[in-house]
Biopython code that builds the backbone (N, CA, C, O; Angstrom):
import numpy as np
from Bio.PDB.StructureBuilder import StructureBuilder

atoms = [
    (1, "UNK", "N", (-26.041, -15.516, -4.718)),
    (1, "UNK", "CA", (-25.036, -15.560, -3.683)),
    (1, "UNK", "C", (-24.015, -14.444, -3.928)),
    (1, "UNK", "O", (-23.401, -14.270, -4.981)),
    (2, "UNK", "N", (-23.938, -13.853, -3.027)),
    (2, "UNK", "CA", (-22.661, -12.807, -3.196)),
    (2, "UNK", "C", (-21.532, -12.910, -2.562)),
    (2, "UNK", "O", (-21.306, -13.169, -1.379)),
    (3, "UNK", "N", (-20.532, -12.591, -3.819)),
    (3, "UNK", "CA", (-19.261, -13.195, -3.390)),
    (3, "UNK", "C", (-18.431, -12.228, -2.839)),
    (3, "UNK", "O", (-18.463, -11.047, -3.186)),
    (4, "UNK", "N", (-17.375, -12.879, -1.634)),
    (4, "UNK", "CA", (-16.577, -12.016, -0.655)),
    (4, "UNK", "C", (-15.538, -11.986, -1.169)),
    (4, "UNK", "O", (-14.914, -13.015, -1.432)),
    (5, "UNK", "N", (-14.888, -10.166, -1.572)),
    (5, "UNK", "CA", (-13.495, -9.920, -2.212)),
    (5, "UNK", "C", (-12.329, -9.933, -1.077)),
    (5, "UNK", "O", (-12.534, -9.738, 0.121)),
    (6, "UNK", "N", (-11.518, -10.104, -1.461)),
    (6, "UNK", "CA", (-9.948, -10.457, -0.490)),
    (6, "UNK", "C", (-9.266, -8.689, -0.835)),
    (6, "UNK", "O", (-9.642, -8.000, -1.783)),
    (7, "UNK", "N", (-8.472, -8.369, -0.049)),
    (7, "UNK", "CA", (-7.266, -7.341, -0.392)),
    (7, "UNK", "C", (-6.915, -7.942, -1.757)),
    (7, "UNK", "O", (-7.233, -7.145, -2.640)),
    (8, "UNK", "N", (-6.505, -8.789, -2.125)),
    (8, "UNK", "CA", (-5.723, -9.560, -2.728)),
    (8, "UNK", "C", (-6.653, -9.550, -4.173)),
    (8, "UNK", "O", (-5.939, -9.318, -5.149)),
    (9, "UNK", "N", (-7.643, -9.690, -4.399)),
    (9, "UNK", "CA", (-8.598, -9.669, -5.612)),
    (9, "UNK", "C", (-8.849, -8.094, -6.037)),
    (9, "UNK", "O", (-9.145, -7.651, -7.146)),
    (10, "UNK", "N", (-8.632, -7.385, -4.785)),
    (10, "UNK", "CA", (-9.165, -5.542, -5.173)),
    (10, "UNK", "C", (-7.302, -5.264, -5.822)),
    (10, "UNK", "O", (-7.247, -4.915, -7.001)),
    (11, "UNK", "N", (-6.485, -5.355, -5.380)),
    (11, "UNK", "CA", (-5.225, -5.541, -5.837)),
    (11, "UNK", "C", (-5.251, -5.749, -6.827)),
    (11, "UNK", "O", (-5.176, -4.834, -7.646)),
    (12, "UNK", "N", (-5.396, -7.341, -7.286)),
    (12, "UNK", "CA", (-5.049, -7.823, -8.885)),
    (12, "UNK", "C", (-5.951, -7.125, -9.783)),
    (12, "UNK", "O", (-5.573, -6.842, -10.920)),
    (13, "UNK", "N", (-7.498, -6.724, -9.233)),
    (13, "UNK", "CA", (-8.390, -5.111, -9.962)),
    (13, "UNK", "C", (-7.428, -4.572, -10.710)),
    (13, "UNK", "O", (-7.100, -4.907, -11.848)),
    (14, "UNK", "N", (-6.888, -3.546, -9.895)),
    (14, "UNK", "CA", (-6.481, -2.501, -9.908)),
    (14, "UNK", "C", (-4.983, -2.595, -10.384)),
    (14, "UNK", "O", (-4.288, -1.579, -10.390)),
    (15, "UNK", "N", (-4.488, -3.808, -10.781)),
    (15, "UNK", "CA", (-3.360, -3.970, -11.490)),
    (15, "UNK", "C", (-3.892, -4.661, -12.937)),
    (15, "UNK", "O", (-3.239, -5.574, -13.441)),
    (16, "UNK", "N", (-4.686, -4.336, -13.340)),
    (16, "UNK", "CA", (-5.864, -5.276, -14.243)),
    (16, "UNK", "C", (-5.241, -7.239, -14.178)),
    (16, "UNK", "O", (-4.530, -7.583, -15.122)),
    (17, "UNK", "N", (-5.436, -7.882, -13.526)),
    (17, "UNK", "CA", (-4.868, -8.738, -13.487)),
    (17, "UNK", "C", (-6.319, -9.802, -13.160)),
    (17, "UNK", "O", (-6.176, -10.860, -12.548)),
    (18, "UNK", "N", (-7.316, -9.458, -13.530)),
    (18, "UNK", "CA", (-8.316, -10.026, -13.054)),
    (18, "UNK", "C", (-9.224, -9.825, -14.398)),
    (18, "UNK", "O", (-9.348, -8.834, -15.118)),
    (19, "UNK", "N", (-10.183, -11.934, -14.523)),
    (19, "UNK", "CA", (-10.836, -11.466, -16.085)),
    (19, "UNK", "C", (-11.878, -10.520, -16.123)),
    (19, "UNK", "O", (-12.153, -9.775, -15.182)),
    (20, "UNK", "N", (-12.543, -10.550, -17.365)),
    (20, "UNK", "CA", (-13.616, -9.586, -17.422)),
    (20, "UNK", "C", (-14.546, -10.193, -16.756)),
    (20, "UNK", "O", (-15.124, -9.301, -16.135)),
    (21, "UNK", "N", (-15.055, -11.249, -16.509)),
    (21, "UNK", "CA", (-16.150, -12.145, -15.130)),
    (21, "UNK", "C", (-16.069, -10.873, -13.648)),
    (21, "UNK", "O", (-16.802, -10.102, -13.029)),
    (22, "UNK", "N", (-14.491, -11.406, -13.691)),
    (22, "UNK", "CA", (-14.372, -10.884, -12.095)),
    (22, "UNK", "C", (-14.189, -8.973, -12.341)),
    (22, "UNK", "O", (-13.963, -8.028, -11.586)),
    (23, "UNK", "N", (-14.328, -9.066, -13.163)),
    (23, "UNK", "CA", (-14.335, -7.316, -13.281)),
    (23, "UNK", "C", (-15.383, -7.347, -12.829)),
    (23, "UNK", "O", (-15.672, -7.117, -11.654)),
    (24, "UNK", "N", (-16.041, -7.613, -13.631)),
    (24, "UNK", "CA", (-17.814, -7.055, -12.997)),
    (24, "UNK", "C", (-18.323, -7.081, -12.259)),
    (24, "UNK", "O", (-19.308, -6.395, -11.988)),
    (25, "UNK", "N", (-17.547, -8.342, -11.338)),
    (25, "UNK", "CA", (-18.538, -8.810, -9.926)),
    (25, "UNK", "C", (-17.825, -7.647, -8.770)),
    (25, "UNK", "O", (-18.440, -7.097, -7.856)),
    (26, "UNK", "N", (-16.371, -7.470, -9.113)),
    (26, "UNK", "CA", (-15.650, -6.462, -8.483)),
    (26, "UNK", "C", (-16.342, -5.187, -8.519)),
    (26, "UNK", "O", (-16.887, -4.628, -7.567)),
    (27, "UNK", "N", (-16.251, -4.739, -9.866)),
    (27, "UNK", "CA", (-17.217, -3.162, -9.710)),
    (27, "UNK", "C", (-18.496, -3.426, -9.142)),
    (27, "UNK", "O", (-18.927, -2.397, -8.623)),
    (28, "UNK", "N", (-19.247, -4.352, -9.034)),
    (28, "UNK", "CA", (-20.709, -4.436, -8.686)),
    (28, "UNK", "C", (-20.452, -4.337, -7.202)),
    (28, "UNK", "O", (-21.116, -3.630, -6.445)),
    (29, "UNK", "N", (-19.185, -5.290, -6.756)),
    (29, "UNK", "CA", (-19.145, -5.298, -5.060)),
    (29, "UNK", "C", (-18.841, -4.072, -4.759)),
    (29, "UNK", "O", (-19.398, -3.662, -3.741)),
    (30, "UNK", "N", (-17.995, -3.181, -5.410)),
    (30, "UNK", "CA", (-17.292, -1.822, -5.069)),
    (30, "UNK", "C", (-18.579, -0.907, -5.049)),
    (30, "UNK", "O", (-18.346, 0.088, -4.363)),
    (31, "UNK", "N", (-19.700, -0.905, -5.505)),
    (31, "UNK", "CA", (-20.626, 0.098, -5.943)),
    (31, "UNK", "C", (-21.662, 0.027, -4.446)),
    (31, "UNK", "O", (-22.359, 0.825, -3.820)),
    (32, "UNK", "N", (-21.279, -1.427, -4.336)),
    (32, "UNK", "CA", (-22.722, -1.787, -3.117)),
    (32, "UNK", "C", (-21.871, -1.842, -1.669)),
    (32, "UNK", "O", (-22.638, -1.428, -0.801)),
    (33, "UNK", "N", (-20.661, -2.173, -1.126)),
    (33, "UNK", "CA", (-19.943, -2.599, -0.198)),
    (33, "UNK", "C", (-18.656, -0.539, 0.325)),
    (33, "UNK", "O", (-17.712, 0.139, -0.082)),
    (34, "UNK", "N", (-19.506, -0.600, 1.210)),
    (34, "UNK", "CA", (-18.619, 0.758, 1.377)),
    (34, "UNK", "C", (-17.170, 0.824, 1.670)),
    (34, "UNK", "O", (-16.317, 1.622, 1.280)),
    (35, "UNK", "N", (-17.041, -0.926, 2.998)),
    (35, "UNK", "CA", (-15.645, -1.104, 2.965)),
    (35, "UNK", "C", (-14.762, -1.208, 2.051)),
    (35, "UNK", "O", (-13.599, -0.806, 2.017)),
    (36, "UNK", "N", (-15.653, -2.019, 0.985)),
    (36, "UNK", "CA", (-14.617, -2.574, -0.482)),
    (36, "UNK", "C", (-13.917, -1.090, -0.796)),
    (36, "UNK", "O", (-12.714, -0.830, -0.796)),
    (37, "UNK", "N", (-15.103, -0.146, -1.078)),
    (37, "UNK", "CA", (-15.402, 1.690, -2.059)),
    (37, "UNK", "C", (-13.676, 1.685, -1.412)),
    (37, "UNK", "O", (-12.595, 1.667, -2.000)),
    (38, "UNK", "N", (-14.099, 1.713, 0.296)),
    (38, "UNK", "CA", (-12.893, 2.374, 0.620)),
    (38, "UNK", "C", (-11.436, 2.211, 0.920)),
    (38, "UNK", "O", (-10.555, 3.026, 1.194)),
    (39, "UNK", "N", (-11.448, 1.042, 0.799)),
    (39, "UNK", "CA", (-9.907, -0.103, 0.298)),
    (39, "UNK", "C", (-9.739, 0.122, -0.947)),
    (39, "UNK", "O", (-8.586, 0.188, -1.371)),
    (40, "UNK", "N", (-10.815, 0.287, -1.802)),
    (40, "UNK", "CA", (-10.021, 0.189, -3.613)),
    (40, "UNK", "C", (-9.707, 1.434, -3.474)),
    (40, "UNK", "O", (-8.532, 1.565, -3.815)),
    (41, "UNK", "N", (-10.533, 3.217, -2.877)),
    (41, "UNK", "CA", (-9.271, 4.262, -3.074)),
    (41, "UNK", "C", (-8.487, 3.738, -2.407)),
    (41, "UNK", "O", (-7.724, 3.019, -3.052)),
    (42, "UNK", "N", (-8.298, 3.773, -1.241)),
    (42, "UNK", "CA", (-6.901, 3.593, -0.233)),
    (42, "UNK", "C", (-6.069, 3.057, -1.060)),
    (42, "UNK", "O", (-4.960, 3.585, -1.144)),
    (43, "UNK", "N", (-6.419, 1.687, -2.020)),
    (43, "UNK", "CA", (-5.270, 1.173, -2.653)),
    (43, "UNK", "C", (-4.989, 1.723, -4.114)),
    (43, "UNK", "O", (-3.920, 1.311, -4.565)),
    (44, "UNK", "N", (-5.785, 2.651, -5.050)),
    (44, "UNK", "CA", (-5.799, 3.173, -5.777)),
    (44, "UNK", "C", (-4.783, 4.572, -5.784)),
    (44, "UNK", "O", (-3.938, 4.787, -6.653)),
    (45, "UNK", "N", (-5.018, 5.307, -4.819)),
    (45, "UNK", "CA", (-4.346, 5.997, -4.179)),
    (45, "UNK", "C", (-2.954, 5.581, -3.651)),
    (45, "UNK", "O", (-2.172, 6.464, -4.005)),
    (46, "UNK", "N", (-2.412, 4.777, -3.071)),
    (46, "UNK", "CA", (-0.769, 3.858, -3.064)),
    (46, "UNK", "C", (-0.133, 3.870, -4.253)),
    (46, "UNK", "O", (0.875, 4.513, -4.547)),
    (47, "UNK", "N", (-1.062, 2.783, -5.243)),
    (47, "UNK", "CA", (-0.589, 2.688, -6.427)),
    (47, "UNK", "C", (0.062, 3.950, -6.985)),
    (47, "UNK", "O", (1.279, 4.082, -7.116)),
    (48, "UNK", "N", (-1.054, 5.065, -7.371)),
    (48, "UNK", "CA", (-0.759, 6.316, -8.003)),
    (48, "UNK", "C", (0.469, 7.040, -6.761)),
    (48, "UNK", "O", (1.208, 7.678, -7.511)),
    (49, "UNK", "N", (0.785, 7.156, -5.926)),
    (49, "UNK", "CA", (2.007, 7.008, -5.445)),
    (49, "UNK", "C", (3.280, 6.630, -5.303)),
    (49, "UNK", "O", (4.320, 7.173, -4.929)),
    (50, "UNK", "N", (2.855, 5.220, -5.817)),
    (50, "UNK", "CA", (4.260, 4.572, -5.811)),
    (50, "UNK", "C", (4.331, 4.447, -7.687)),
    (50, "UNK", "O", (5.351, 3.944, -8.159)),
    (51, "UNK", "N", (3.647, 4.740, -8.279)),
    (51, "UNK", "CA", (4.008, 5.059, -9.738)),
    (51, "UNK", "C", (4.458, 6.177, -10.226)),
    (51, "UNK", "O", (4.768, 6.251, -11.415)),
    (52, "UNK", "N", (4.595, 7.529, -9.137)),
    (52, "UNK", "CA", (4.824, 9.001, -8.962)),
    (52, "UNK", "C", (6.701, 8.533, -8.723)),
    (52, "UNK", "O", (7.746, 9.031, -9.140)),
    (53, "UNK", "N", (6.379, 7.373, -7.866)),
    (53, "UNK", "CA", (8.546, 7.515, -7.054)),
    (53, "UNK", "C", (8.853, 6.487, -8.045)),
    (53, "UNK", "O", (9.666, 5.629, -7.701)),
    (54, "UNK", "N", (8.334, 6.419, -9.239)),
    (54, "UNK", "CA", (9.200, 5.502, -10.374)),
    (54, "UNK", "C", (9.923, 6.326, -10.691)),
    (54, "UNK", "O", (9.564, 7.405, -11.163)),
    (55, "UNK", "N", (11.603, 5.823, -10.404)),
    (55, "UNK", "CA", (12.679, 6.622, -11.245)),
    (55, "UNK", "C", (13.139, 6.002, -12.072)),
    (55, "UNK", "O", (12.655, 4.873, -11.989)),
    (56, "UNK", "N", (13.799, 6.063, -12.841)),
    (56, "UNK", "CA", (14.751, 6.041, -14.240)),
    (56, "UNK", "C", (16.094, 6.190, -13.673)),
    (56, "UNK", "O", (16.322, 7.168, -12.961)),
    (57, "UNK", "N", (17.163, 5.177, -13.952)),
    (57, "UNK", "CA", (18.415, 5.139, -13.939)),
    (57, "UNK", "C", (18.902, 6.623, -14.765)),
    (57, "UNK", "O", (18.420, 7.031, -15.821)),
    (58, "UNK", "N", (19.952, 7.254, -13.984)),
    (58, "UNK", "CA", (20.680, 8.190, -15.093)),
    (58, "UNK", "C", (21.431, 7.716, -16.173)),
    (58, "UNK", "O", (22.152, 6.750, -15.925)),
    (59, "UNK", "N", (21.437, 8.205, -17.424)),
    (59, "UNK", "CA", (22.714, 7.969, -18.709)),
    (59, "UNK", "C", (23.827, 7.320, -17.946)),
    (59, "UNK", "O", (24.115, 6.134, -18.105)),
    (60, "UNK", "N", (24.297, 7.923, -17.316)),
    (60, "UNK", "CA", (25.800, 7.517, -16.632)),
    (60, "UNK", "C", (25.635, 6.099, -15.921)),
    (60, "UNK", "O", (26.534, 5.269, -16.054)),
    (61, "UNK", "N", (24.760, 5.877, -15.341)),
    (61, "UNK", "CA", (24.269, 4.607, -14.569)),
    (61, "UNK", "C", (24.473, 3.559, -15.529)),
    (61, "UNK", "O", (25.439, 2.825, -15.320)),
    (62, "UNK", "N", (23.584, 3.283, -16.789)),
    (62, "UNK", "CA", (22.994, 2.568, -17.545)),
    (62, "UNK", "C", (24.247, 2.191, -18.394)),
    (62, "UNK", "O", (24.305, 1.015, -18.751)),
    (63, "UNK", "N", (25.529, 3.250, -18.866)),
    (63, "UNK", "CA", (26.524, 3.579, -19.373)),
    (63, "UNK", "C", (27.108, 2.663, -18.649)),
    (63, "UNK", "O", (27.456, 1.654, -19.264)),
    (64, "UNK", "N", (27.386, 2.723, -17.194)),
    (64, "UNK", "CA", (28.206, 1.411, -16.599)),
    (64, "UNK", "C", (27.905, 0.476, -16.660)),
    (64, "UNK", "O", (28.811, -0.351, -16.763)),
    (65, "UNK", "N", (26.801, 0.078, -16.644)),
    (65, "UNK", "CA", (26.376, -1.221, -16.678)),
    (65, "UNK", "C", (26.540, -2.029, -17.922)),
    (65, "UNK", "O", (26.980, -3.178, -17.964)),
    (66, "UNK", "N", (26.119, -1.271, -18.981)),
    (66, "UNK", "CA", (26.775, -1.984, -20.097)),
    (66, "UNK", "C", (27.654, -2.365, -20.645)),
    (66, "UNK", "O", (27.840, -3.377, -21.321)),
    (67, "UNK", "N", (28.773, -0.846, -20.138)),
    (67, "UNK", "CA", (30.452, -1.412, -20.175)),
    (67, "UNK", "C", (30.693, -2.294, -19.678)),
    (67, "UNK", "O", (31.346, -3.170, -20.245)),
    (68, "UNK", "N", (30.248, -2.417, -18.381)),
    (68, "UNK", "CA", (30.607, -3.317, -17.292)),
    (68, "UNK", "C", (30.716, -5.010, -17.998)),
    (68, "UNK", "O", (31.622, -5.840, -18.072)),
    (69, "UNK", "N", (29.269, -4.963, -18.441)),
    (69, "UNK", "CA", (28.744, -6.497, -19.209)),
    (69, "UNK", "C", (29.077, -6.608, -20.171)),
    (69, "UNK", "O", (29.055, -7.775, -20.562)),
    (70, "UNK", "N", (29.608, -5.521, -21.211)),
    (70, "UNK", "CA", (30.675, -5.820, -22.519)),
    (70, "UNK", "C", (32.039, -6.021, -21.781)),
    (70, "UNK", "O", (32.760, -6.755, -22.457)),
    (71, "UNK", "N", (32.679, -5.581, -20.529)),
    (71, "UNK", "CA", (34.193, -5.875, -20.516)),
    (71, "UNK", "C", (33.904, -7.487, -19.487)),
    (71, "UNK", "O", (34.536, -7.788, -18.474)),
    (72, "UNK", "N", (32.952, -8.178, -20.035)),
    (72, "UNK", "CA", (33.050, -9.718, -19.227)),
    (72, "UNK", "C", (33.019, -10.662, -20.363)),
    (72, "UNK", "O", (33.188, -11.849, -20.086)),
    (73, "UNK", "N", (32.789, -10.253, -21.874)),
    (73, "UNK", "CA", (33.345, -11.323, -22.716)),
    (73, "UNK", "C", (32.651, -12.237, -22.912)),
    (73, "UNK", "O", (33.207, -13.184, -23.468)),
    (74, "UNK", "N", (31.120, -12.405, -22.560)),
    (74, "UNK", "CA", (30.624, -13.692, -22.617)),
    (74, "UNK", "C", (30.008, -14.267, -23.513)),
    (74, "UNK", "O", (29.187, -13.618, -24.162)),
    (75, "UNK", "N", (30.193, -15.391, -23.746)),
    (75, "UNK", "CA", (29.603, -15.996, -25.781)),
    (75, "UNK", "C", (28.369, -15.637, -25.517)),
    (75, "UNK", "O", (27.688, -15.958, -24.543)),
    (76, "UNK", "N", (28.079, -14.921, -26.459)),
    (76, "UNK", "CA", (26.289, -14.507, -26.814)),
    (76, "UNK", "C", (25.567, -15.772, -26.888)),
    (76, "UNK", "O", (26.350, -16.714, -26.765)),
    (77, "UNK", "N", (24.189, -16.181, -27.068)),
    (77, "UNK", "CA", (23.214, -16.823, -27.292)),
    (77, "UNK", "C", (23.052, -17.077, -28.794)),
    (77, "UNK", "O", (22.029, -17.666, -29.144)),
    (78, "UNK", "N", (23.702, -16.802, -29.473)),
    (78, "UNK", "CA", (23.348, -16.859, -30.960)),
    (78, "UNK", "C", (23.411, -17.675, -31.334)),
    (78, "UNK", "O", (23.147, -17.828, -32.527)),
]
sb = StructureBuilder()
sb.init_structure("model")
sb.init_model(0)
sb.init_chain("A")
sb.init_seg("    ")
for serial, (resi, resn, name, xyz) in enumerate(atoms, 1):
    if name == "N":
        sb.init_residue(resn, " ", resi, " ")
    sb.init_atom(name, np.array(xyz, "f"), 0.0, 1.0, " ", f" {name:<3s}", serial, name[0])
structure = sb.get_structure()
């Protein structure tokens, strides 16, 4: 029986969020299913996009924020 992948299963793929079972059945569907081929680039391709517009706070940013949360005084967790 062959099993039908969701957006949602090629996703958790490609965020490795899926076991080694469903790895395999995933690459096996991706190898044989042209729609799957061409949703995992499409979404492969996003990803590597939106991991390109990861920014980093500046020094100065990060600098306030900590002042900020040291001038509030609050009993630590210790």
């Amino acid at each position: 029986m062959t099993k039908t992948f969701t957006q949602d299963d090629v996703i958790r793929y490609i965020y490795c969020e899926t076991s080694e079972g469903e790895n395999k059945e995933i690459q096996k569907a991706i190898l044989c299913d042209s729609q799957l081929q061409e949703m995992y680039k499409e979404f492969t391709s996003t990803k590597a996009d939106l991991d390109k517009s990861m920014k980093d706070p500046s020094d100065t940013v990060t600098n306030s924020i900590l002042n900020y949360s040291k001038s509030l005084n609050l009993p630590s967790n210790k």
